[in-house]
SEDRENDREN-925970 format. One record per residue (C-alpha): residue number from 1; residue in three letters; x, y, z. Coordinates in pm, whole numbers. Layout:
BEGIN
SITE     i    aa        x        y        z
SITE   NUM   ALA        X        Y        Z
...
END
This chain:
BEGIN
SITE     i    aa        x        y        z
SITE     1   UNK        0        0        0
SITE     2   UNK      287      236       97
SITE     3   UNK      453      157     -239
SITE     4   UNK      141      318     -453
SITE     5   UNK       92      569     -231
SITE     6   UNK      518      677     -301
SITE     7   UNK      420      621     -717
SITE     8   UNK       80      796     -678
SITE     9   UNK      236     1124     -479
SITE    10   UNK      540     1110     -723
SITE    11   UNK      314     1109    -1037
SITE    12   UNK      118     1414     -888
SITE    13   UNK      452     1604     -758
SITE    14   UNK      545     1569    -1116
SITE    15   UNK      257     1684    -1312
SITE    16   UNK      261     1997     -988
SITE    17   UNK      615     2108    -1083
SITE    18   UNK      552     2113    -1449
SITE    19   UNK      233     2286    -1442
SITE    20   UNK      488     2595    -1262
SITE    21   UNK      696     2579    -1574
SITE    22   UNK      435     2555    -1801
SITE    23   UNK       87     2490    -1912
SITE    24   UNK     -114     2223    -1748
SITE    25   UNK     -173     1906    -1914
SITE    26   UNK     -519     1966    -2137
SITE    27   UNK     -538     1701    -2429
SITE    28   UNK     -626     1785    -2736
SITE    29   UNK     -956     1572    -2893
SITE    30   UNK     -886     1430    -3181
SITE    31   UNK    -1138     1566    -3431
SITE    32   UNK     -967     1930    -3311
SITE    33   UNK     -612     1778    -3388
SITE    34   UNK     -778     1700    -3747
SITE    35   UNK     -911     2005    -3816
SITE    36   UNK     -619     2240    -3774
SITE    37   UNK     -437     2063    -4014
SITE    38   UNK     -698     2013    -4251
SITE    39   UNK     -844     2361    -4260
SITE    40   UNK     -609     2600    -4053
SITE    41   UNK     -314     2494    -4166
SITE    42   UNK     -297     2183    -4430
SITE    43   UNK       44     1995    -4328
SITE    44   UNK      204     1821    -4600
SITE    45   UNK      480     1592    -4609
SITE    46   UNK      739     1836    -4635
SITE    47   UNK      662     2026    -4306
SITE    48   UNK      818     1970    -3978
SITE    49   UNK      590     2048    -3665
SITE    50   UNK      701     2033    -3325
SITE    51   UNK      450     2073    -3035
SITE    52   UNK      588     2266    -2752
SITE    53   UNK      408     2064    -2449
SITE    54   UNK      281     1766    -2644
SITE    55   UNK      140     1628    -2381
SITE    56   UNK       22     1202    -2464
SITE    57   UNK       67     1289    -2843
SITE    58   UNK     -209     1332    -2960
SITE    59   UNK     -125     1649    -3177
SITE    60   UNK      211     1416    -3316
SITE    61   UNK       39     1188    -3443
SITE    62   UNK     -216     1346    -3623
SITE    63   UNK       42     1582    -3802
SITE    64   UNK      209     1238    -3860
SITE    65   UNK     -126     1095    -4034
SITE    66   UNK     -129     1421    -4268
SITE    67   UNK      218     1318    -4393
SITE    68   UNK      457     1541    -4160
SITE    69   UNK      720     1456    -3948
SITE    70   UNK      605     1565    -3599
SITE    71   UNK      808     1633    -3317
SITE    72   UNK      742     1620    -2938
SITE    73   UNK      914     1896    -2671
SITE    74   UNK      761     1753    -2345
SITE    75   UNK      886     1878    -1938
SITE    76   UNK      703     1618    -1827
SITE    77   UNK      826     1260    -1770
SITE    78   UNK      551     1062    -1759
SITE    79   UNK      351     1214    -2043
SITE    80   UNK      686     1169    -2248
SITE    81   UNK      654      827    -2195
SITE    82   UNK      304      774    -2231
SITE    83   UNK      354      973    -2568
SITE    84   UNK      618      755    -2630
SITE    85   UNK      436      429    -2609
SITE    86   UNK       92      575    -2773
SITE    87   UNK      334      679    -3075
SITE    88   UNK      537      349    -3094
SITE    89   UNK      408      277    -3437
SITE    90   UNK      412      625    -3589
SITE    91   UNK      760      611    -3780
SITE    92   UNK      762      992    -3799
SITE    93   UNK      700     1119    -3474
SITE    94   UNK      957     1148    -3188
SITE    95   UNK      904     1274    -2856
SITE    96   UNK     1177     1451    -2646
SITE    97   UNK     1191     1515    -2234
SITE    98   UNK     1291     1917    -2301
SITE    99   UNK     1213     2209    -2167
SITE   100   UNK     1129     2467    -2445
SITE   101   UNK     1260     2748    -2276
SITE   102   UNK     1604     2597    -2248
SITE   103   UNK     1642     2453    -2617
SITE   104   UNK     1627     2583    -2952
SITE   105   UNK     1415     2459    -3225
SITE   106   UNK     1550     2198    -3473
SITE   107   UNK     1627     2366    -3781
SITE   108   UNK     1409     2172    -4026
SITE   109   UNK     1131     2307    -3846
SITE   110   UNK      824     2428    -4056
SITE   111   UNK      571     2501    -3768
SITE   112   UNK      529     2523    -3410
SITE   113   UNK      169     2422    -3223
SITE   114   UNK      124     2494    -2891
SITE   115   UNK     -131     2549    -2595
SITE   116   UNK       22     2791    -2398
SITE   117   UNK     -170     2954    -2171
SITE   118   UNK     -254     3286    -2116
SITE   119   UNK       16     3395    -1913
SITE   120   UNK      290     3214    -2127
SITE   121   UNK      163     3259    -2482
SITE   122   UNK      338     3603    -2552
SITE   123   UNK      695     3446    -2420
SITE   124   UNK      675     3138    -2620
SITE   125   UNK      577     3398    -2909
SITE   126   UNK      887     3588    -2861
SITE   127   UNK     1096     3281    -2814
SITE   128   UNK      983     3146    -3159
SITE   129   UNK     1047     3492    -3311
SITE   130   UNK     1435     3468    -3221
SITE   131   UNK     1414     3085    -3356
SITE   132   UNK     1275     3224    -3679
SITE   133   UNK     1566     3524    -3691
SITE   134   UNK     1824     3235    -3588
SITE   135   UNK     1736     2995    -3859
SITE   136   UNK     1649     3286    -4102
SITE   137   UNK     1319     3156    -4264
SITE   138   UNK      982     3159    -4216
SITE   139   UNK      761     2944    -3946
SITE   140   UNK      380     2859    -3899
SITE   141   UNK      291     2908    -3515
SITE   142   UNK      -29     2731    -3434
SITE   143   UNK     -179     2849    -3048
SITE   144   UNK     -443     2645    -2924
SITE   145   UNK     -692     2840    -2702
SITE   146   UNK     -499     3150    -2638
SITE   147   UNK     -475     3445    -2882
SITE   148   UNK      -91     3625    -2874
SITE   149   UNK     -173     3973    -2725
SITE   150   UNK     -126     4276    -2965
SITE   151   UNK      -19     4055    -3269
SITE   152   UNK     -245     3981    -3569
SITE   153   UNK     -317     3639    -3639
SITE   154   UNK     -352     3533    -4030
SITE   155   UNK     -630     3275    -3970
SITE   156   UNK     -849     3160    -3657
SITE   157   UNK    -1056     2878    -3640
SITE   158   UNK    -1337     2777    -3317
SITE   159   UNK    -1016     2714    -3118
SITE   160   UNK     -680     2778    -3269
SITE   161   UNK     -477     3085    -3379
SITE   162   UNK     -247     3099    -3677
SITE   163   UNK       21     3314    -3667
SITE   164   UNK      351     3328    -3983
SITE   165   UNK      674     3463    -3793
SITE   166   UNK      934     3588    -4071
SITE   167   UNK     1301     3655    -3974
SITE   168   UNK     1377     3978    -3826
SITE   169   UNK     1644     4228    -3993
SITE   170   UNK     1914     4419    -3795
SITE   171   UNK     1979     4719    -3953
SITE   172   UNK     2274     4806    -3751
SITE   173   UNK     2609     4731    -4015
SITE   174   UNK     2838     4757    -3666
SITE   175   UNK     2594     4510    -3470
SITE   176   UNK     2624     4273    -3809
SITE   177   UNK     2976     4233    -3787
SITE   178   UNK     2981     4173    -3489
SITE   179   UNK     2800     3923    -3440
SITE   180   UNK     2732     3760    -3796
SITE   181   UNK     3105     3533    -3784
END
């Protein structure tokens, strides 16, 4: 009895600490999953999509049934292997225990998905912005739930927001060479 008890309070310590660093575990229902890359944004087999907090996979793998190769940034242990094991026969999805914040995007990357929260979702924004300016072309930025404040989205559907982040350009010749080698 003492053993589950030790397994039960570590599971919910867990899930605690990462809620602090991030957005809570909310899955995303399938049919939802479907129609943001049906209608919102079509994924093809040339896009990359990496879901920053993806959760039991759900998001993966349907970006992997469209054709993509989806990749999973999860803080979260147990969801990463739960993901993990859900995703086991999806050849083009990969999950990853990372913390967003600390990492940069792979550089294939076509387009980020997210739920972020509403105190988070202008952070992860800007975060993606510098990834776009560090890898120098443009990304898709899905947001599930949570509109980024003061920043025009180019499509909206019942529940997600699609944003297109282009690379930023320093005007500043000294700050270029001194930094560009």
């Amino acid at each position: 009895m003492m053993v589950w008890l030790l397994i039960g309070g570590g599971i919910l310590l867990v899930f605690a600490l990462t809620a602090f660093t991030g957005a809570p575990y909310v899955p995303t229902k399938p049919h939802d999953a479907k129609k943001v890359f049906t209608e919102l944004y079509p994924l093809s087999a040339s896009d990359v999509l990496v879901d920053i907090g993806s959760g039991d996979g759900m998001v993966l793998r349907a970006a992997a049934r469209c054709g993509s190769r989806a990749i999973g940034l999860e803080i979260n242990p147990f969801l990463v292997a739960v993901s993990r094991l859900l995703s086991r026969h999806e050849p083009l999805v990969s999950v990853r225990l990372a913390n967003f914040w600390m990492i940069s995007l792979p550089d294939e990357t076509t387009v980020v998905y997210t739920f972020g929260e509403s105190r988070d979702i202008l952070k992860m924004a800007q975060k993606v912005q510098r990834e776009v300016t560090r890898a120098g072309r443009r990304i898709a930025f899905i947001s599930y739930a949570f509109e980024v404040p003061d920043l025009a989205y180019a499509k909206r559907t019942d529940l997600h927001f699609l944003y297109y982040f282009e690379p930023l350009q320093i005007e500043n010749r000294k700050y270029n060479d001194k930094y560009e080698s």
